[in-house]
N, CA, C and O of each residue as an XYZ file, in Angstrom:
408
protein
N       0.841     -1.172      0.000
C       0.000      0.000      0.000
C       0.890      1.240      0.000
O       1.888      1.399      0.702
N       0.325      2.195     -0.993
C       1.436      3.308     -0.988
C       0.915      4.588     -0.329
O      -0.148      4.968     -0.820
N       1.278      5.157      0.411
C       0.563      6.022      1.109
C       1.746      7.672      0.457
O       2.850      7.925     -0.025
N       0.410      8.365      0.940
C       0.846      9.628      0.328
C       1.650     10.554      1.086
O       1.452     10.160      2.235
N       2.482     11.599      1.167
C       2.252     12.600      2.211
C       1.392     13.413      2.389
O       0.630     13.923      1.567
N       1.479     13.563      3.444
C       0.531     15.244      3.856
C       0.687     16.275      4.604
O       0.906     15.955      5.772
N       0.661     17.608      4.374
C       1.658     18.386      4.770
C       1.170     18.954      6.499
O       0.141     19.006      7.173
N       2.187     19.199      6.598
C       2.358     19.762      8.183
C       0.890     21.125      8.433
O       0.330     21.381      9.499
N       0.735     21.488      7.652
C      -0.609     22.547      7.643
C      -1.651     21.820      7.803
O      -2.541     22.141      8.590
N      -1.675     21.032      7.276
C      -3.180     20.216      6.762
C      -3.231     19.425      7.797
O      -4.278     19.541      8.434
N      -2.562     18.742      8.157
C      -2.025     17.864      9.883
C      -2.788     18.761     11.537
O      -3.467     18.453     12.517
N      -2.238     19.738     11.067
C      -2.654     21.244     12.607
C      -3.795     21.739     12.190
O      -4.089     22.780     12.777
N      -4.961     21.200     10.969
C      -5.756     22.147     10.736
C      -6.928     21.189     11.153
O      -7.996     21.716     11.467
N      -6.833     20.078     11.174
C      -7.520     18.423     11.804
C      -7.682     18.294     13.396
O      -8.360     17.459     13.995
N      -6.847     19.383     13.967
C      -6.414     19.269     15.352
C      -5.626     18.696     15.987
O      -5.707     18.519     17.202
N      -4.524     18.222     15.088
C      -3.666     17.337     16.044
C      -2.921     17.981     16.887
O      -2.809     19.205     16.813
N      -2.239     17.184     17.904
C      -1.387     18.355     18.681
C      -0.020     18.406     18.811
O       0.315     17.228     18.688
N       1.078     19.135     19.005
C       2.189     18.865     18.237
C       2.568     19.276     19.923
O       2.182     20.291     20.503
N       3.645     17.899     20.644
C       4.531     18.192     21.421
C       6.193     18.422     21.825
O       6.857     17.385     21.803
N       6.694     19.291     22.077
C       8.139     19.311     21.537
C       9.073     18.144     22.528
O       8.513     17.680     23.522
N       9.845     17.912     22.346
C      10.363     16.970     23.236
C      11.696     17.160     23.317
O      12.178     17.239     22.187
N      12.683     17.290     24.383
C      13.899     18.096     24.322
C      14.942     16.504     24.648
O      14.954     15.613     25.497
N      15.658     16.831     23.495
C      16.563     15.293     23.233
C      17.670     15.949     22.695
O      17.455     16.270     21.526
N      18.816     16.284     23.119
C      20.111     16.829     22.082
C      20.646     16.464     21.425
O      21.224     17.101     20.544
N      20.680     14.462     21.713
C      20.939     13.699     20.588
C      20.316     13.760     19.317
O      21.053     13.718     18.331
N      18.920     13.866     19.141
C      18.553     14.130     18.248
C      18.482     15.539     17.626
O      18.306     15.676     16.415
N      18.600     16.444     18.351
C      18.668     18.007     17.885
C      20.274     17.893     17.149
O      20.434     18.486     16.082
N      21.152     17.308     17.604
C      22.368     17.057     17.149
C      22.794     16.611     15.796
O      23.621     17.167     15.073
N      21.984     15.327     15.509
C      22.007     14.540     14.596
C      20.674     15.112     13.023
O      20.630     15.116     11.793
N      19.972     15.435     14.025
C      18.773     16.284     12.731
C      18.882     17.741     12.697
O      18.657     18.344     11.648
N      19.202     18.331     13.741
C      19.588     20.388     13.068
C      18.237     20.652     13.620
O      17.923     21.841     13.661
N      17.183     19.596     14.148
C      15.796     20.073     14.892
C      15.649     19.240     15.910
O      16.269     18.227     16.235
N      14.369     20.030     16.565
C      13.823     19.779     17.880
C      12.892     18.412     17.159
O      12.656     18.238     15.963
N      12.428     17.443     18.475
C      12.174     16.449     18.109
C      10.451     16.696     18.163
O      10.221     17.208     19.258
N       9.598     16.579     17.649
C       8.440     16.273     18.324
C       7.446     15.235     18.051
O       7.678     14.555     17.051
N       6.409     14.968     18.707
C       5.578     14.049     18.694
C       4.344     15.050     18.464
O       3.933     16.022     19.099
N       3.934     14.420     17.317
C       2.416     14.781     16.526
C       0.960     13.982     16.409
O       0.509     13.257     15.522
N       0.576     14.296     17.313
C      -0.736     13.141     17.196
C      -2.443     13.464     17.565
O      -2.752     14.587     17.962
N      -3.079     12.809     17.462
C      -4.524     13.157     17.702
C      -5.089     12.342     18.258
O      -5.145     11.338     17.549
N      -5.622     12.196     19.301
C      -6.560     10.874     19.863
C      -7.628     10.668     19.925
O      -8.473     11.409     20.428
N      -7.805      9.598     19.418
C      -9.295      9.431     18.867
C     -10.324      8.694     20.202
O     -11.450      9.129     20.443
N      -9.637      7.424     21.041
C     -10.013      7.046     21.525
C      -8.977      6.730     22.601
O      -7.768      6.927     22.477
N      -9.587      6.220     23.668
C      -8.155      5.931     25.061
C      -7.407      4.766     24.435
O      -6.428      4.438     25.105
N      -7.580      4.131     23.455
C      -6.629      3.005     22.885
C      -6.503      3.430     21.442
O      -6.106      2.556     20.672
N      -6.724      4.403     21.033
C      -6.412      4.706     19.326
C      -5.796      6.033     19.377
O      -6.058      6.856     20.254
N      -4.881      6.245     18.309
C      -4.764      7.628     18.308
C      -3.946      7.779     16.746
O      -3.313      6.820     16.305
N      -4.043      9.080     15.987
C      -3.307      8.983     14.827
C      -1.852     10.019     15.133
O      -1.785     11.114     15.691
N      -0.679      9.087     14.461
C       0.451     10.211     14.330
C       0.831     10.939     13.273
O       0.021     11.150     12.370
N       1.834     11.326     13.231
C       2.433     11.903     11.975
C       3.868     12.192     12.356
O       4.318     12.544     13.446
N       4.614     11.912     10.962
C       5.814     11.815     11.346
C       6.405     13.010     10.580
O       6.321     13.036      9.352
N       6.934     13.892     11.191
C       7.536     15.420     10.756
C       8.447     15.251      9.368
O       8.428     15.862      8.300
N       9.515     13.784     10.031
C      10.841     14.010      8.452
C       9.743     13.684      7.368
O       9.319     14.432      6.487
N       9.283     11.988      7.735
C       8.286     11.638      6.467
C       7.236     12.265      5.393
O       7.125     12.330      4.169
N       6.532     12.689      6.551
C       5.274     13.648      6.007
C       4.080     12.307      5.882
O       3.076     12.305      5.169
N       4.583     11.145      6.865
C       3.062     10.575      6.877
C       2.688      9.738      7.883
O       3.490      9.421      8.762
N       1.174      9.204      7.852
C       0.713      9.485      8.623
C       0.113      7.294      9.262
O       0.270      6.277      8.587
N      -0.437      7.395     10.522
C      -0.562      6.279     11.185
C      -1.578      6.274     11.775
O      -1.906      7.393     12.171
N      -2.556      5.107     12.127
C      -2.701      5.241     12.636
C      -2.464      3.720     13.946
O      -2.164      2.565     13.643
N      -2.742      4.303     15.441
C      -1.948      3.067     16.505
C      -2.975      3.002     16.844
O      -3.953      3.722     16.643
N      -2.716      1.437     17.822
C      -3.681      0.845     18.739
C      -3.134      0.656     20.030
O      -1.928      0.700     19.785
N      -3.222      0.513     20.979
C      -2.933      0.149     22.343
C      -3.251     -0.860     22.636
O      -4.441     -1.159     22.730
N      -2.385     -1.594     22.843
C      -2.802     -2.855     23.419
C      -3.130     -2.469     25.330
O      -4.148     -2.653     25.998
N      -1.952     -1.964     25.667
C      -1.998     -1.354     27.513
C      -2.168     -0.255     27.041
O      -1.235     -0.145     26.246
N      -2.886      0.856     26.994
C      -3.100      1.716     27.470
C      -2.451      2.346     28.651
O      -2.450      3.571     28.538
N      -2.060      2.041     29.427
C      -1.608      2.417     30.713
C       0.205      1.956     30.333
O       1.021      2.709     30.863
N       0.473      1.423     29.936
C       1.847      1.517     29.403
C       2.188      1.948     28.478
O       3.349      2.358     28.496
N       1.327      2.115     27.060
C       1.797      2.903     25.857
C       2.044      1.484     25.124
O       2.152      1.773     23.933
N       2.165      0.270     25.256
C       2.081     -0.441     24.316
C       0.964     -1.184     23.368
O      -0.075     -1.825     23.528
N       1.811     -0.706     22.254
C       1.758     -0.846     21.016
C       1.012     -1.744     20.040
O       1.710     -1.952     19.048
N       0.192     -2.161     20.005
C      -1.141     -3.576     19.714
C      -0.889     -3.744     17.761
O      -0.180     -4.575     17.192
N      -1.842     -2.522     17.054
C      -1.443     -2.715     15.883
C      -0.933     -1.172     15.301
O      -0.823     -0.280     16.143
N      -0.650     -0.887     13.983
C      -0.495      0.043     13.429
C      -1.444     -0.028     11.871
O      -1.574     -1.025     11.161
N      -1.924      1.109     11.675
C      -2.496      0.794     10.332
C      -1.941      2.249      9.493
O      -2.152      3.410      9.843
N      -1.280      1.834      8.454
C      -0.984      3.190      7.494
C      -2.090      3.938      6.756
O      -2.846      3.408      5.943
N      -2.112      5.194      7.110
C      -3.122      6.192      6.618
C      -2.984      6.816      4.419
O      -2.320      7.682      3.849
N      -3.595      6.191      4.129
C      -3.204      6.085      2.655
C      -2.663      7.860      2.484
O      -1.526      8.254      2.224
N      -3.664      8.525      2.682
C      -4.127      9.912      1.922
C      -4.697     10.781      2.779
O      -4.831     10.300      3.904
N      -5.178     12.167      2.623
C      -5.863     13.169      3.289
C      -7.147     12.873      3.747
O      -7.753     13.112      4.791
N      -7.406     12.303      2.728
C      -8.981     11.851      2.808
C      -9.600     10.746      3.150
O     -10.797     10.544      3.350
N      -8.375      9.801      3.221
C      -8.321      8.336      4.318
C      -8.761      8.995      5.485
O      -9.885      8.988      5.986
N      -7.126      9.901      6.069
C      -7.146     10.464      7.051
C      -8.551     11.293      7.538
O      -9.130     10.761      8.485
N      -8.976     12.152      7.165
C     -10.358     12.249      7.491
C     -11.645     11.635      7.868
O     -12.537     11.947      8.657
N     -11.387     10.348      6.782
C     -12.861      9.938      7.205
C     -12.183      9.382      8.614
O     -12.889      9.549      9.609
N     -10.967      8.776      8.809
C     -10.745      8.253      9.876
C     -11.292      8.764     11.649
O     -11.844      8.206     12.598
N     -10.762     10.072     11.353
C     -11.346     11.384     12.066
C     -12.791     11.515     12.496
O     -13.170     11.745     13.644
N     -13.699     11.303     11.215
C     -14.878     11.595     11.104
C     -15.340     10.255     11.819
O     -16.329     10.357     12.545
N     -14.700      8.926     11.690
C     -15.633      7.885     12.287
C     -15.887      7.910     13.469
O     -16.956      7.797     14.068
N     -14.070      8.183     14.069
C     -14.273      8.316     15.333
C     -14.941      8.962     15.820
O     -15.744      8.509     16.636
N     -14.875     10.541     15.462
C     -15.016     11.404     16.528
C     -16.510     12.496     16.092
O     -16.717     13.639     16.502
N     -17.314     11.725     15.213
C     -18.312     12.275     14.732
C     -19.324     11.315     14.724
O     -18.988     10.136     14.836
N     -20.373     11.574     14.625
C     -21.514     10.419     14.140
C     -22.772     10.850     13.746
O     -23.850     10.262     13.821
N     -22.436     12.201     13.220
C     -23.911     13.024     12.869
C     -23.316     13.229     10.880
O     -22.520     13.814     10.145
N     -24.331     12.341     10.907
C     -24.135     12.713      9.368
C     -23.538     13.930      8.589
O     -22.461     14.054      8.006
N     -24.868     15.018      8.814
C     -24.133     16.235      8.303
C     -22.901     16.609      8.640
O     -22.279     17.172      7.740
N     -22.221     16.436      9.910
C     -20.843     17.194     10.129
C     -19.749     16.455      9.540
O     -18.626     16.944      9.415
N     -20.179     14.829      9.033
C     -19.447     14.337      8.070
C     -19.127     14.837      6.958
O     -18.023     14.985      6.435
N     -20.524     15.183      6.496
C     -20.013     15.566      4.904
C     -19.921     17.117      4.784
O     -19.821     17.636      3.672
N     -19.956     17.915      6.016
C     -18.974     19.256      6.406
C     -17.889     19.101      6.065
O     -17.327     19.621      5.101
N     -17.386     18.199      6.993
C     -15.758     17.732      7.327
C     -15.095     17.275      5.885
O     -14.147     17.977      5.534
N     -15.432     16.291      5.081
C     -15.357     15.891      4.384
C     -15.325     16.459      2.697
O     -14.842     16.003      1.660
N     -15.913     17.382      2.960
C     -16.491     18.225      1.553
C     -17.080     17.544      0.600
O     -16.909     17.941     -0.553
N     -18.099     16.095      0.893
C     -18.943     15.289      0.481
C     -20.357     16.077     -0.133
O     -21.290     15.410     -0.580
């Protein structure tokens, strides 16, 4: 499956939330600050995004309470990514096809 990028605008405009994380090894080795980009959909789901790549995931939790890791599913496109958004965190028709531009 080939998945697309999607840009860092379009990522913050969905609501995700972008946390910085202070690592010098990596500020060292990349010329940037590290961060973690994500949105949570549910207490065991949540989608990321990866800053170098430009794409996108989504995880499962197996523990919750530890952060491990159950499955991963790759987010094809923008509009994968959306409806993904929309399943979770919507369930009124119309604000689907708001969201969506359906």
């Amino acid at each position: 499956m080939k998945q697309e990028q999607i840009n860092y605008r379009k990522i913050m405009d969905l609501g995700f939330d972008e946390e910085f994380i202070h690592d010098k090894v990596y500020e060292d080795q990349n010329g940037f600050q590290y961060t973690f980009i994500s949105k949570e959909l549910t207490k065991k789901l949540y989608l990321q995004w990866d800053k170098e790549t430009k794409l996108c995931k989504m995880v499962r939790l197996s523990k919750p309470k530890t952060g491990d890791i159950g499955a991963e599913l790759p987010i094809t496109d923008l509009q994968h990514l959306k409806d993904m958004i929309c399943f979770f965190l919507n369930d009124n028709k119309k604000d689907f096809e708001h969201f969506t531009g359906a």
